[in-house]
NUSE-116918 format. One record per residue (C-alpha): residue number from 1; residue in one letter; chain; x negated, y, z. Coordinates in steps of 0.5 Angstrom, whole numbers. Example, Ala and Ser with C-alpha at 12.3 -4.5 7.8 and 13.67 -1.06 7.14 Angstrom:
num;residu;chaine;u;v;w
1;A;A;-25;-9;16
2;S;A;-27;-2;14
//
This chain:
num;residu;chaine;u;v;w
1;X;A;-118;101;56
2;X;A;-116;99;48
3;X;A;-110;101;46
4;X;A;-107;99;39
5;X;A;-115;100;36
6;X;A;-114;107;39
7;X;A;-117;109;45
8;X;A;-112;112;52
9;X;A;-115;115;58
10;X;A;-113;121;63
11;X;A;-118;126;67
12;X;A;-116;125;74
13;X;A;-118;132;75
14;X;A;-112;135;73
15;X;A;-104;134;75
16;X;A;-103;132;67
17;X;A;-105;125;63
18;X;A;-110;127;57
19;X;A;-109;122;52
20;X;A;-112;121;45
21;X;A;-109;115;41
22;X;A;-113;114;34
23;X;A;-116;110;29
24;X;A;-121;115;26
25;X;A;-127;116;26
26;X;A;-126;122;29
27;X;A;-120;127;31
28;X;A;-117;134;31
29;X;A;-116;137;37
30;X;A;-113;143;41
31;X;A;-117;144;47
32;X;A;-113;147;53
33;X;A;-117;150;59
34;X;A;-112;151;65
35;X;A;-113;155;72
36;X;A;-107;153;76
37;X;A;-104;158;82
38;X;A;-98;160;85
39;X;A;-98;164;91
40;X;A;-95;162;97
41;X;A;-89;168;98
42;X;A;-87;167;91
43;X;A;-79;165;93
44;X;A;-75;159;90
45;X;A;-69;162;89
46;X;A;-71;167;84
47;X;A;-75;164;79
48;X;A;-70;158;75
49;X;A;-65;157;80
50;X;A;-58;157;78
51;X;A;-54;163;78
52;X;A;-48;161;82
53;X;A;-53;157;87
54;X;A;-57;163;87
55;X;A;-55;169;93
56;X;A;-58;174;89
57;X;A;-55;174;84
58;X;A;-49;177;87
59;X;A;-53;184;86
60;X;A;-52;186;79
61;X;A;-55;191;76
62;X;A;-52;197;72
63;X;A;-50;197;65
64;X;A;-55;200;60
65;X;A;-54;206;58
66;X;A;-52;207;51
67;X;A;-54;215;48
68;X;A;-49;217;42
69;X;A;-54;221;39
70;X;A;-58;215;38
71;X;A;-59;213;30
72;X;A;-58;205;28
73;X;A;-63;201;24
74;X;A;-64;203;17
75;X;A;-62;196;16
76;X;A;-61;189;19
77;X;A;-66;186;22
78;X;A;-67;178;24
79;X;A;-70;181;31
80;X;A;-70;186;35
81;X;A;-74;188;42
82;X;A;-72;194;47
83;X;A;-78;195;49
84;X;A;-77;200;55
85;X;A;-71;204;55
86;X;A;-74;208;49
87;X;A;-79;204;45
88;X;A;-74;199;40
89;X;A;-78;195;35
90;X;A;-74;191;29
91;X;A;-77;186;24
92;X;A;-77;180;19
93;X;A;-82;176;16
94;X;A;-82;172;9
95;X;A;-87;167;8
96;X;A;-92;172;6
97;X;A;-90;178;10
98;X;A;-88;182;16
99;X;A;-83;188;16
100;X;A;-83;193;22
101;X;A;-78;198;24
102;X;A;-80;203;31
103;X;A;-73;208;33
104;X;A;-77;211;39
105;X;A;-75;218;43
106;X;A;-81;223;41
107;X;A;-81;228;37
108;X;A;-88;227;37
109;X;A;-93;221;34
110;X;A;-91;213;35
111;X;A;-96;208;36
112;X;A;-95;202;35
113;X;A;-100;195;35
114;X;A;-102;188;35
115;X;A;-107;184;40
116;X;A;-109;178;42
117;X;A;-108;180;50
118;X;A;-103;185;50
119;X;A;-108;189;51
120;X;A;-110;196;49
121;X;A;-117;194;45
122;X;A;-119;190;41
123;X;A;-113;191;37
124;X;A;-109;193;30
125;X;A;-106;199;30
126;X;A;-101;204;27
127;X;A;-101;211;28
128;X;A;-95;215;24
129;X;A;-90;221;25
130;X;A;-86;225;21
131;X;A;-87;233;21
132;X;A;-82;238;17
133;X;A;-79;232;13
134;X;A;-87;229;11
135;X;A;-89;222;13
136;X;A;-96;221;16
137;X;A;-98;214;17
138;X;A;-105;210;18
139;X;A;-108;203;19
140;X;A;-112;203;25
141;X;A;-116;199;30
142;X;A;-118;200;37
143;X;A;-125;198;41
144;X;A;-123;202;46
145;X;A;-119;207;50
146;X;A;-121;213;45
147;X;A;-118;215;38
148;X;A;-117;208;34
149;X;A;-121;208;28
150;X;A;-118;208;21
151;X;A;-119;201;17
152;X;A;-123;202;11
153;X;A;-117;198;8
154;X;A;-110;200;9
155;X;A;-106;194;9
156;X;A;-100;197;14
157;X;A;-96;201;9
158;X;A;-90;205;11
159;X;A;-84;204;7
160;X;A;-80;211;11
161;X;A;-79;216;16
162;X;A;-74;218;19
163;X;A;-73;225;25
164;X;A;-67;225;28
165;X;A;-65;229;34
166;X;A;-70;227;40
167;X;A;-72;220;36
168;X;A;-76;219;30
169;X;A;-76;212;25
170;X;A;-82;209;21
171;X;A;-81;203;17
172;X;A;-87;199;15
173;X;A;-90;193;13
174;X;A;-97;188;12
175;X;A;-98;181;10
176;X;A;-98;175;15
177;X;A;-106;175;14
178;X;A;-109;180;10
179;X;A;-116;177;11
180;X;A;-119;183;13
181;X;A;-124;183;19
182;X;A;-121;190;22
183;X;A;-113;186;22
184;X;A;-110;181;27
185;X;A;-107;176;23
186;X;A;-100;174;24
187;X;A;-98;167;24
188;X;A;-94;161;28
189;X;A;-98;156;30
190;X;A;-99;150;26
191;X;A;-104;144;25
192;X;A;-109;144;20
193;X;A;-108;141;14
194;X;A;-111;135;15
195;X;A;-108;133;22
196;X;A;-102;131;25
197;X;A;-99;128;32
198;X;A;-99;120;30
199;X;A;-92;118;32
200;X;A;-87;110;31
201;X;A;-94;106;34
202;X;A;-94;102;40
203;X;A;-98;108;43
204;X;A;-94;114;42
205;X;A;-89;118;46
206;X;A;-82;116;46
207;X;A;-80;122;46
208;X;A;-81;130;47
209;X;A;-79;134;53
210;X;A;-80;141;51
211;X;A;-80;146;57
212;X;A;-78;154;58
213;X;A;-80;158;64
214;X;A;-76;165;64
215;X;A;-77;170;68
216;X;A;-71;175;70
217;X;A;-71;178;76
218;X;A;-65;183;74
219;X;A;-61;177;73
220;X;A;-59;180;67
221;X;A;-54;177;61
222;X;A;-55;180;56
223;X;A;-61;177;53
224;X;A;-61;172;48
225;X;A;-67;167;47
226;X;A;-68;163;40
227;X;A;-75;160;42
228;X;A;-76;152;40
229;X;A;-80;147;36
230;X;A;-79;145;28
231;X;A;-83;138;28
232;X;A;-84;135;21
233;X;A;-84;127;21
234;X;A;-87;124;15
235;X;A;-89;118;12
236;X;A;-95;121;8
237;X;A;-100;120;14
238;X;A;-106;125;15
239;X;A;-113;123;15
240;X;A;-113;124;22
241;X;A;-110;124;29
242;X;A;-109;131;32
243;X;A;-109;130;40
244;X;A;-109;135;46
245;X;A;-116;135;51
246;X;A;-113;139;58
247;X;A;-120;142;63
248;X;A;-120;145;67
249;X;A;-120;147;76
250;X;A;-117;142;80
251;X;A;-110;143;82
252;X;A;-111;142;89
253;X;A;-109;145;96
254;X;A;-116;147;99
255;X;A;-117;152;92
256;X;A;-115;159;95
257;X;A;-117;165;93
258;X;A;-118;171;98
259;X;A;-114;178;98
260;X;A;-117;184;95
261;X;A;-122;180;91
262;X;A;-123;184;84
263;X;A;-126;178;81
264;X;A;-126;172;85
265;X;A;-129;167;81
266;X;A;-126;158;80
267;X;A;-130;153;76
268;X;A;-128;146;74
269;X;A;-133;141;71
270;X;A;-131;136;66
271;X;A;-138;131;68
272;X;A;-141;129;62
273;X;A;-140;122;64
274;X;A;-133;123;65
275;X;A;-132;126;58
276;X;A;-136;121;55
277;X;A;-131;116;57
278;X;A;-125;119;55
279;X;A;-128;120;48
280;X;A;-130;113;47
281;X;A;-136;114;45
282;X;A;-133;118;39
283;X;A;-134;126;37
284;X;A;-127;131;36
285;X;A;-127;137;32
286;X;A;-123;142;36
287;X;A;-119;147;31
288;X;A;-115;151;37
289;X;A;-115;152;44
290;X;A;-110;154;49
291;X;A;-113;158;56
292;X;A;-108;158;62
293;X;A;-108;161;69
294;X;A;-103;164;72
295;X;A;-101;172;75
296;X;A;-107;173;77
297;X;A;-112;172;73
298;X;A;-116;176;68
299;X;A;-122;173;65
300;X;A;-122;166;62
301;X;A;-128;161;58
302;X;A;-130;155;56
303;X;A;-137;153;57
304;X;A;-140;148;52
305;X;A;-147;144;54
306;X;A;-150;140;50
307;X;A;-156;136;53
308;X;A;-158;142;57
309;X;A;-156;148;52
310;X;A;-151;152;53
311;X;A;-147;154;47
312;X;A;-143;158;45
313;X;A;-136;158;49
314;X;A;-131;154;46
315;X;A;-125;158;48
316;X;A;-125;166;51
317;X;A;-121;172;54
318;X;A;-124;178;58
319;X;A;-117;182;58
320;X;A;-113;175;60
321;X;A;-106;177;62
322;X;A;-100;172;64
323;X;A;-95;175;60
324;X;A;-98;174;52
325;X;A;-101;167;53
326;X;A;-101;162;46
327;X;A;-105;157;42
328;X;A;-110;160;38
329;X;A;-114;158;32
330;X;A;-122;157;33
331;X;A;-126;161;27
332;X;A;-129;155;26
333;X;A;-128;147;28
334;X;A;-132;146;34
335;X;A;-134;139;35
336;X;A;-135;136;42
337;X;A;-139;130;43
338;X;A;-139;124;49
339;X;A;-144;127;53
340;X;A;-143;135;53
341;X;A;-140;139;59
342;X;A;-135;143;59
343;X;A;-134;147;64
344;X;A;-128;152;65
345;X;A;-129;158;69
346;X;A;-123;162;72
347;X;A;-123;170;74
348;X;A;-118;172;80
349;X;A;-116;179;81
350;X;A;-113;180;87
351;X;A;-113;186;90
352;X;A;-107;189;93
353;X;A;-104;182;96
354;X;A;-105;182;103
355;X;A;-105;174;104
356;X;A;-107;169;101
357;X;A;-107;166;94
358;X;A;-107;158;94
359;X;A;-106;152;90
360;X;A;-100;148;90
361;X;A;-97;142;85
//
């Protein structure tokens, strides 16, 4: 229907309204692909529950323990993350570059990177240690569980090194984008320059609710979360409106997923006519894409069709894991059109689950 000489619509696909609202004669937008299950033994009291309402809370684990031979950080760090029990990663940023500090309990090499996925390849990697009071250190990148190769350009610099004990240090530092193929860029996400989410007219939100899902099962005490959202308002508007477009699989009970499937393969169509209502009759340029699906998903795309030609897909993650999820920016800006197809396709592996897997609100 016509709303404030926008448009408003929603896809009946999915649990969520996808609304556009713009004046333009075309908008920006995120594409958000989403495959949406939960399994039927996860237990309501142990995710987001309250914990004096919480039976297994009253089972607190044993305290850390501290080794007095550890060395400190070679200085104050911004953030700090133990990432296991003897793996800590230190950093801080300013506006053109990232400082990494790693106090690891090896006498041997630290490997240490950075990957869309969390996964081993494709990545950005360093490789150093420190032998008989030398440095050794390079900037490498991954395409595979073998030797990462060493970049043409060794943007990574190590600023110190340190062996002490049973632990060795590195410090080392690189910038947020080096704009260079063999490095991952590191940045938050932001919308481009020439877009924004339109706010103070009739047809826009009234408010924001952000959500936080945490995930501790060892209801442990000592973390401390500083995640949140900056908005910007302005009067200086952008040329144009910014907007989000969700597809993909219906959430709905009668999606299962059978056990010990290794690739057990969910598709959600976005019809070419029920796109072309959304849009009304505009096209969208799609500067960023989010793909969604929970714990056992491992591949995720989004399928572009335009008059019975598939073109290249809009959103793609061959090595999809539930715990590194984020929005990404597209190479390129991919302008969708009312009349395409869109379609979204879900690998689930199941192996090791002895029931089934269903889809539930």
């Amino acid at each position: 229907m016509k709303y404030d000489g926008g448009f408003i619509f929603s896809f009946n696909r999915l649990r969520s309204s996808v609304i556009f609202i713009g004046k333009m004669r075309w908008t920006q937008s995120l594409l958000t692909s989403y495959c949406l299950l939960v399994t039927s033994w996860v237990s309501g009291e142990r995710l987001g529950t309250p914990i004096k309402n919480n039976p297994a809370a009253s089972v607190t684990s044993a305290p850390p323990v501290i080794d007095p031979n550890k060395p400190a950080s070679s200085r104050k760090f911004l953030f700090h993350s133990q990432l296991d029990e003897n793996y800590d990663l230190f950093w801080d940023f300013n506006d053109t570059h990232i400082t990494f500090e790693t106090l690891v309990k090896t006498n041997g090499y630290i490997g240490f990177g950075i990957s869309d996925s969390g996964s081993m390849f494709p990545s950005d990697v360093i490789i150093g240690w420190v032998k008989d009071g030398h440095n050794h250190f390079s900037d490498r990148h991954a395409n595979g569980h073998f030797m990462p190769a060493k970049d043409t350009v060794q943007h990574w610099l190590l600023l110190g090194g340190m062996e002490q004990g049973q632990y060795t240090r590195l410090t080392f530092v690189r910038p947020l984008d080096s704009c260079d193929s063999q490095d991952k860029p590191i940045k938050a996400f932001d919308y481009p320059l020439i877009a924004g989410q339109s706010m103070g007219t009739a047809g826009d939100p009234g408010y924001f609710k952000m959500e936080t899902h945490y995930d501790n099962p060892d209801m442990r005490a000592d973390f401390v979360d500083n995640s949140g959202i900056r908005i910007f308002l302005t009067q200086q508007l952008r040329t144009h409106d910014a907007g989000v477009l969700e597809v993909g699989v219906n959430v709905d009970p009668y999606q299962i997923v059978p056990p010990n499937n290794p690739s057990f393969l969910s598709t959600g169509h976005c019809h070419p006519n029920c796109l072309s209502e959304g849009l009304g009759g505009q096209e969208i340029r799609v500067f960023s894409n989010l793909l969604h699906a929970h714990l056992i998903g491992v591949k995720l795309r989004t399928r572009h069709f335009r008059n019975g030609v598939e073109l290249q897909p809009i959103g793609e993650d061959n090595n999809y894991d539930f715990n590194f999820q984020e929005q990404r920016y597209l190479p390129q800006e991919r302008v969708v059109k009312a009349g395409d197809y869109l379609v979204t396709e879900c690998v689930y592996d199941s192996r090791g689950r002895a029931g089934l897997t269903l889809c539930r609100r």
